[in-house]
Backbone as a chain_set.jsonl record, in Angstrom:
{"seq": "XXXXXXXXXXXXXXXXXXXXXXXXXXXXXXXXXXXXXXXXXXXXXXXXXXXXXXXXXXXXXXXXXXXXXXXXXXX", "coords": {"N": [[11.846, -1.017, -11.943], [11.565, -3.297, -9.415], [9.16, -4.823, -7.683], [9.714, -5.284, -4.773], [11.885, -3.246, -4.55], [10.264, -0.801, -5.231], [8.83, -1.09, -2.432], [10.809, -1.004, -0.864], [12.053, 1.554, -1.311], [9.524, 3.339, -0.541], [9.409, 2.42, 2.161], [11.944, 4.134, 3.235], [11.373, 6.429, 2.213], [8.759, 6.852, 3.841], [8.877, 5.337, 6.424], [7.877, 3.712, 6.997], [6.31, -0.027, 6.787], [5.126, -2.654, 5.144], [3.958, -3.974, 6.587], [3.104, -1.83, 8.73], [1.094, -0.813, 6.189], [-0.432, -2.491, 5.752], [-1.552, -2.789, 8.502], [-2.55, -0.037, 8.971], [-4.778, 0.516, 6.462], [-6.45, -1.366, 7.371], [-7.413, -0.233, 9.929], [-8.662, 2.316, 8.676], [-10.495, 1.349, 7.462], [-10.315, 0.182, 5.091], [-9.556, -2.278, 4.959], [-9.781, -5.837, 5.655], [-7.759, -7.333, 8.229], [-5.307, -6.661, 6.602], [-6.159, -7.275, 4.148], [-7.395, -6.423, 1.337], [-10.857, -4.851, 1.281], [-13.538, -6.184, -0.883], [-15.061, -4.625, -2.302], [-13.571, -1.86, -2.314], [-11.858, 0.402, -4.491], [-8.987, 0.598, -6.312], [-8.072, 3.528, -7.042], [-9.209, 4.766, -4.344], [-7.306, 3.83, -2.783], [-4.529, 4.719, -3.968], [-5.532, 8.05, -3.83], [-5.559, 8.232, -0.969], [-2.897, 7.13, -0.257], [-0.901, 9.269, -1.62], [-2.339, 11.72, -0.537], [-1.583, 11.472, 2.251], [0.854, 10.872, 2.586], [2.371, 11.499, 0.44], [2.74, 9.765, -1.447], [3.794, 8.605, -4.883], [1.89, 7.596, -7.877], [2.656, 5.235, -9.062], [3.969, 4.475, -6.653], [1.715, 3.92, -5.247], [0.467, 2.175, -6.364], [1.684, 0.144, -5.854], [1.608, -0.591, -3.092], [-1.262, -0.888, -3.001], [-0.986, -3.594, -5.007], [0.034, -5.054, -2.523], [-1.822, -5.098, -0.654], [-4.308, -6.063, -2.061], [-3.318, -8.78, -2.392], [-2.026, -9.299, -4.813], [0.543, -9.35, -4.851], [3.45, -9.759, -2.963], [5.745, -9.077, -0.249], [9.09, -9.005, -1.427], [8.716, -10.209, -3.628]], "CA": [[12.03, -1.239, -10.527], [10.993, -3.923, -8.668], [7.78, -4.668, -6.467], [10.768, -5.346, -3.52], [12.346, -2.184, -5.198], [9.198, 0.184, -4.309], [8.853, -0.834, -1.289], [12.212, -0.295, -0.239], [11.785, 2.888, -1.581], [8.406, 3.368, 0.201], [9.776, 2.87, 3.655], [12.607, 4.952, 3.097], [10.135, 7.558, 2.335], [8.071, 7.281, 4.956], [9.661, 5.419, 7.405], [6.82, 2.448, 6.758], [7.001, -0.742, 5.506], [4.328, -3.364, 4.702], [2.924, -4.388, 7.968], [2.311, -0.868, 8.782], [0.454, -0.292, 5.541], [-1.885, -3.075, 5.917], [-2.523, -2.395, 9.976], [-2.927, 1.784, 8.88], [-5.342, 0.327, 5.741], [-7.616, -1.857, 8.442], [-7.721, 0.594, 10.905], [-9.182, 3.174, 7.986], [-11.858, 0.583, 6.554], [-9.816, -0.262, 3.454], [-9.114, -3.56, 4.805], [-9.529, -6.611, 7.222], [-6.124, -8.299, 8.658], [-4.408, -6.29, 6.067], [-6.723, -7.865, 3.165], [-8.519, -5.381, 1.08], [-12.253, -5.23, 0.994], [-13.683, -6.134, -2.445], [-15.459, -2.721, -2.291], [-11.997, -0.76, -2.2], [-10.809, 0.575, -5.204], [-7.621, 1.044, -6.616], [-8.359, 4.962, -6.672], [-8.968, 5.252, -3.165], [-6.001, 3.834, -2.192], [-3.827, 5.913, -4.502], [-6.0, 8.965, -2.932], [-4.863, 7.908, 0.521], [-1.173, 7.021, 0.244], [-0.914, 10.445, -2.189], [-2.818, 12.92, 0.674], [-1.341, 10.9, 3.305], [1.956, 9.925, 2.309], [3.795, 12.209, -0.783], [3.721, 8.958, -2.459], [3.65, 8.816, -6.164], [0.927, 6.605, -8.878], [3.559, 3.764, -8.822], [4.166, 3.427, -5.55], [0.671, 3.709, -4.596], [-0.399, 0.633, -6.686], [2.607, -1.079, -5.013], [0.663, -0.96, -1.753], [-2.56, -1.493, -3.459], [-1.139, -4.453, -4.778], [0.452, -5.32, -1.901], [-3.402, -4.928, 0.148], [-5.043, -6.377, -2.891], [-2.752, -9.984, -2.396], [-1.426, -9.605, -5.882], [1.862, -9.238, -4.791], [3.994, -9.7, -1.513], [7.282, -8.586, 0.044], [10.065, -10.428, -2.069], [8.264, -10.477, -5.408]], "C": [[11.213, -2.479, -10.13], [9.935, -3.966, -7.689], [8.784, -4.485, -5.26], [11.245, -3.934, -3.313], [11.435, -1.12, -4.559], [8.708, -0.21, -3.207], [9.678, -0.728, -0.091], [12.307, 1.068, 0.115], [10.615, 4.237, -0.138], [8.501, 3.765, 1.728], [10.957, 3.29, 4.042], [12.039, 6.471, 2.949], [9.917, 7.668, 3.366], [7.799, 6.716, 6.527], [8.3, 4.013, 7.816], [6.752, 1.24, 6.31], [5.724, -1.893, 5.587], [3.324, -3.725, 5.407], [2.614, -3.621, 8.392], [1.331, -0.554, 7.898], [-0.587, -1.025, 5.933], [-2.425, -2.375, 7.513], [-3.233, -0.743, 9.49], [-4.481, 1.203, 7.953], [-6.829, -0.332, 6.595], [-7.797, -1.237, 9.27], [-8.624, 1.977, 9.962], [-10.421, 2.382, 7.258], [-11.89, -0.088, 5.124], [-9.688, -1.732, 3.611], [-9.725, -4.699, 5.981], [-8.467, -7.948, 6.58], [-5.476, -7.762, 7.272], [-4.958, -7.034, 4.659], [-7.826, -7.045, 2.589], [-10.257, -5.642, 1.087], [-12.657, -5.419, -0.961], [-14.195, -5.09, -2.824], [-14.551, -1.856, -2.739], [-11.41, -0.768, -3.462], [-9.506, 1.289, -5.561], [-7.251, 3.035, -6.23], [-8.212, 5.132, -5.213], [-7.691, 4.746, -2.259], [-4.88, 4.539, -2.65], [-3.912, 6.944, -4.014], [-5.165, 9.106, -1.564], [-3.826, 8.289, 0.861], [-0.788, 8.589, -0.476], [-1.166, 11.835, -1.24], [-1.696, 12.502, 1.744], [0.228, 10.701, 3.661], [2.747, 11.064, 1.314], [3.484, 11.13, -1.866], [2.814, 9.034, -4.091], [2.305, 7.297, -6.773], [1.663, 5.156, -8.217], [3.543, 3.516, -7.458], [3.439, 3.287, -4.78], [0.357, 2.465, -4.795], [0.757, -0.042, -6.186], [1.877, -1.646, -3.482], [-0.659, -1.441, -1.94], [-2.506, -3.115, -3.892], [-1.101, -5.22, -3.704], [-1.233, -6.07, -0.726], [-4.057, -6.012, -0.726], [-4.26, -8.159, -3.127], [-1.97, -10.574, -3.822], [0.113, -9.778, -5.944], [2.354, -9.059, -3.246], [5.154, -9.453, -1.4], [7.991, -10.106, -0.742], [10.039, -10.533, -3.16], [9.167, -9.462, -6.022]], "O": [[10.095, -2.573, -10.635], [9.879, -3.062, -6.855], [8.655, -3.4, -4.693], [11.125, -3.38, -2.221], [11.755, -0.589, -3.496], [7.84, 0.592, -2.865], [9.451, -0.494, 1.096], [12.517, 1.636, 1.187], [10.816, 5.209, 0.59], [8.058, 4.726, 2.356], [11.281, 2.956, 5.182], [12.378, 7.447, 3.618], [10.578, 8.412, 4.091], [7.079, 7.146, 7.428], [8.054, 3.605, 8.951], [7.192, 1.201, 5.161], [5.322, -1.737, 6.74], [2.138, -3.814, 5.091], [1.521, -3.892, 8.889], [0.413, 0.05, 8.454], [-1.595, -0.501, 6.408], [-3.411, -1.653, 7.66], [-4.407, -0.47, 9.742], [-5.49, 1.387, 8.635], [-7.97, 0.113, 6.465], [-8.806, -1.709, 9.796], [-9.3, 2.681, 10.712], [-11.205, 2.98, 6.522], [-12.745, -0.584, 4.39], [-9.695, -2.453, 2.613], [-10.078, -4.31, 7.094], [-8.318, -8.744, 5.653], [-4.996, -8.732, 6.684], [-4.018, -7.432, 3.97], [-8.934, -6.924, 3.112], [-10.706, -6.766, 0.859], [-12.125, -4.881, -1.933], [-13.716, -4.554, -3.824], [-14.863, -1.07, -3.634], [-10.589, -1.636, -3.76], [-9.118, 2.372, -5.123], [-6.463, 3.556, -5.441], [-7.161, 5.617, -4.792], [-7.267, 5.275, -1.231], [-4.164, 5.031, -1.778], [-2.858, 7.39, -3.561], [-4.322, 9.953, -1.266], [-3.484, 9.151, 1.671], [-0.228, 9.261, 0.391], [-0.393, 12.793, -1.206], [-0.889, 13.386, 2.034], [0.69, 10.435, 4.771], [3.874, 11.39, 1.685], [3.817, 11.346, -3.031], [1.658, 9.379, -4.336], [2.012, 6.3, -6.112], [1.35, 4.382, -7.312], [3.142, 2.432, -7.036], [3.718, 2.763, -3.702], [0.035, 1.668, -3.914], [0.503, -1.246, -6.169], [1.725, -2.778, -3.022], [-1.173, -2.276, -1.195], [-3.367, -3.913, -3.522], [-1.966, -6.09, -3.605], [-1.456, -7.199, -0.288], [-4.407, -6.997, -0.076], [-4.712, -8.777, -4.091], [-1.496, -11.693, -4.013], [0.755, -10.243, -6.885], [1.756, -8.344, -2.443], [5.838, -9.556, -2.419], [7.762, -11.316, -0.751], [10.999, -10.873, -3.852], [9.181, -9.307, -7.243]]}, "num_chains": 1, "name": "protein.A"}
């Protein structure tokens, strides 16, 4: 699947889609302007979207990358 791919997925799920994750992520302390802290690991964002969300390993680190600037809508 595609990075584009899971987050298609993602906000089909949960009715979310990229610019919600980051604003939800900075409003919880994971982030500023939707840019993770270097503090923040991978784990606790998995944690998060997992309690928070349903969502699965994969399509946690899709948002993690997504937070983490490794990857952006499109890729």
């Amino acid at each position: 699947m595609t990075f584009q791919g899971y987050l298609d997925t993602i906000k089909a799920k949960t009715g979310k889609g990229p610019e919600d994750f980051q604003a939800m992520a900075d409003a919880k302390g994971f982030s500023v302007d939707g840019r993770l802290k270097p503090e923040v690991k991978a784990g606790q964002i998995v944690e998060w979207l997992r309690d928070e969300f349903e969502l699965g390993h994969g399509h946690a680190m899709a948002i993690y990358a997504l937070l983490s600037g490794k990857k952006k809508p499109g890729d």
